[in-house]
C-alpha positions as MATLAB code, in Angstrom:
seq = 'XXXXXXXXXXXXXXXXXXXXXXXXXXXXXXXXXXXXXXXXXXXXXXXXXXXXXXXXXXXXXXXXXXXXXXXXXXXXXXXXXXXXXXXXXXXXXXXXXXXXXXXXXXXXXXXXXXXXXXXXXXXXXXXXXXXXXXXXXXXXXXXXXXX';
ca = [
      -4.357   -2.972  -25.819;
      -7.162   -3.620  -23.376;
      -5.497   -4.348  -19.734;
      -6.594   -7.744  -18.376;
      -7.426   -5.487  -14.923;
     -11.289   -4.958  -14.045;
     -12.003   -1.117  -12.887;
     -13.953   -3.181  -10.276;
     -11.010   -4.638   -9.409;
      -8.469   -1.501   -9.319;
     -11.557    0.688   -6.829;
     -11.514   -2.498   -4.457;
      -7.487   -2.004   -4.311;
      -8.153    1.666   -3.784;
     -10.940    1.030   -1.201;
      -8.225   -0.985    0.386;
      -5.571    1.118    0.057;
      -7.769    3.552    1.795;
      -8.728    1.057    4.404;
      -5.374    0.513    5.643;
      -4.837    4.165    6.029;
      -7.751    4.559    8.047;
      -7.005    1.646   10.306;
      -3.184    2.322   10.518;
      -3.594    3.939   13.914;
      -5.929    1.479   15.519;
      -2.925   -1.328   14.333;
       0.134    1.029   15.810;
      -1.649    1.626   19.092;
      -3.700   -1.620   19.636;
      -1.196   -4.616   18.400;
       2.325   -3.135   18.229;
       1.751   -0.618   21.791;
       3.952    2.197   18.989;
       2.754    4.944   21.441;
       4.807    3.755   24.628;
       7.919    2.678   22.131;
       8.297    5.958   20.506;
       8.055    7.635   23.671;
      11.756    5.844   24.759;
      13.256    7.909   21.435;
      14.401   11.697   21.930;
      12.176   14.375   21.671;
      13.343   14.710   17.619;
      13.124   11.129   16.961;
       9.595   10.908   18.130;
       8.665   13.552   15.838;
      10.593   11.729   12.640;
       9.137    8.400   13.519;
       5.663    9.965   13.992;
       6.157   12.510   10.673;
       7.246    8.998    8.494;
       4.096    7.024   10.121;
       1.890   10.087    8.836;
       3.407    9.774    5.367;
       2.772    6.433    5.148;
      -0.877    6.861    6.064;
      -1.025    9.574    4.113;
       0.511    7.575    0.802;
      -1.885    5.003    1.422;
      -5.386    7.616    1.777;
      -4.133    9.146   -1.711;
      -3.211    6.121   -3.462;
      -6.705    4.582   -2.648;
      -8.470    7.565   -3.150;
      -6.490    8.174   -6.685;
      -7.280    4.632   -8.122;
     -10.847    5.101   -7.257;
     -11.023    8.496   -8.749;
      -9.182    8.112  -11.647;
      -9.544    4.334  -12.278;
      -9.585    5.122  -15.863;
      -6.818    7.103  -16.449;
      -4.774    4.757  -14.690;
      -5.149    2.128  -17.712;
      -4.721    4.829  -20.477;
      -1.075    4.005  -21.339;
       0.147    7.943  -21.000;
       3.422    8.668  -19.649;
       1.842   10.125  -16.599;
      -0.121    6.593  -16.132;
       3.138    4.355  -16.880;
       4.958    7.301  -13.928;
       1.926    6.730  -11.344;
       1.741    3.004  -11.509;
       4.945    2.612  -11.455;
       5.524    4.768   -8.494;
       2.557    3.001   -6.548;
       3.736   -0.639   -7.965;
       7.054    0.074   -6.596;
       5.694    1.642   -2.852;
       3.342   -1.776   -2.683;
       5.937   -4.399   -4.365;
       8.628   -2.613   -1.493;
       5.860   -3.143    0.931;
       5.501   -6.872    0.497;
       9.304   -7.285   -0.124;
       9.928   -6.188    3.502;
       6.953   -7.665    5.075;
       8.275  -10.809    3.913;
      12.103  -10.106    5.099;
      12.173   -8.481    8.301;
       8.388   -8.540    9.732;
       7.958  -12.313    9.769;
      10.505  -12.342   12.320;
       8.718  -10.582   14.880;
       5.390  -11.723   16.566;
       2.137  -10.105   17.014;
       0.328  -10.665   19.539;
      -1.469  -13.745   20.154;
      -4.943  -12.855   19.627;
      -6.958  -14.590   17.017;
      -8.571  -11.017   15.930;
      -5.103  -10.212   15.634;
      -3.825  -12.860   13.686;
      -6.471  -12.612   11.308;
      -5.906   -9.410   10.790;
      -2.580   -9.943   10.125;
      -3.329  -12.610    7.232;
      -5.784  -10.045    5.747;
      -3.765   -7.114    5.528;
      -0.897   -9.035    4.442;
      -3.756  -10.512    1.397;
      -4.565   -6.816    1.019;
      -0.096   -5.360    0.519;
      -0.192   -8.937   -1.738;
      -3.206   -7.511   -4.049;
      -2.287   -3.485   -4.095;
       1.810   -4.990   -5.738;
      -0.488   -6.997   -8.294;
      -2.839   -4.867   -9.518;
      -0.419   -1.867   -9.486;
       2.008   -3.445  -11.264;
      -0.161   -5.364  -13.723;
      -1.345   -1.781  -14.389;
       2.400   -0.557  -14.979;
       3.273   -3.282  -17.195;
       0.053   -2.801  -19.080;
       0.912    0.908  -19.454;
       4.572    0.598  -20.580;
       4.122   -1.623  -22.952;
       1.304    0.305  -24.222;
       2.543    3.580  -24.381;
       6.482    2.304  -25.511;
       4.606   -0.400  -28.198;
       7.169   -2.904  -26.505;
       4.953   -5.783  -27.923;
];
């Protein structure tokens, strides 16, 4: 079963996914001031919420940097393939799913740079949940023969 997603298509996601890593900390520091609210936590709660915001950057660099590497693999309907996109469909679809719910209730600042930004990386979470999980469907019913 050929999957109806592009390699083209799954290395822009990854060069994406890869992009939001890399501007993560300009976002933190420059729009949401994270710095100067972190600081009001204890000591050991700074280091949590600074450990998780590493993880998540961290997620993102190797997600991107896995669908560009192995863009292949990741349509080859193997257990391992149906395990990775699901993992990454679920991270990206969970992404979205609380972008929507709890982040539209807070405001960014009012700069246009910044509200562009917003609509583009919000475009960007919308197209990683796609593509991943086109790719998971595409690889459990391949590997299972579901259809």
């Amino acid at each position: 079963m050929n999957t109806i997603i592009p390699n083209w298509l799954i290395i822009l996601s990854g060069l994406g996914q890869i992009f939001t890593a890399l501007i993560y900390p300009y976002i933190r520091h420059n729009v949401f001031d994270w710095y100067n609210d972190v600081k009001q936590l204890k000591p050991l709660n700074q280091e949590i919420v600074k450990t998780y915001g590493r993880y998540i950057q961290g997620l993102n660099f190797c997600f991107g940097l896995i669908a560009i590497v192995f863009t292949t693999d990741l349509k080859e309907q193997s257990a391992l393939a149906v395990a990775l996109t699901g993992l990454i469909a679920l991270y990206w679809v969970g992404k979205v799913t609380t972008q929507i719910a709890y982040y539209s209730m807070y405001q960014i600042p009012q700069k246009m740079i910044f509200k562009i930004g917003s609509y583009g990386m919000n475009t960007l979470f919308v197209l990683f949940a796609v593509v991943n999980s086109v790719l998971f469907v595409h690889n459990l019913i391949g590997h299972y023969k579901l259809f």
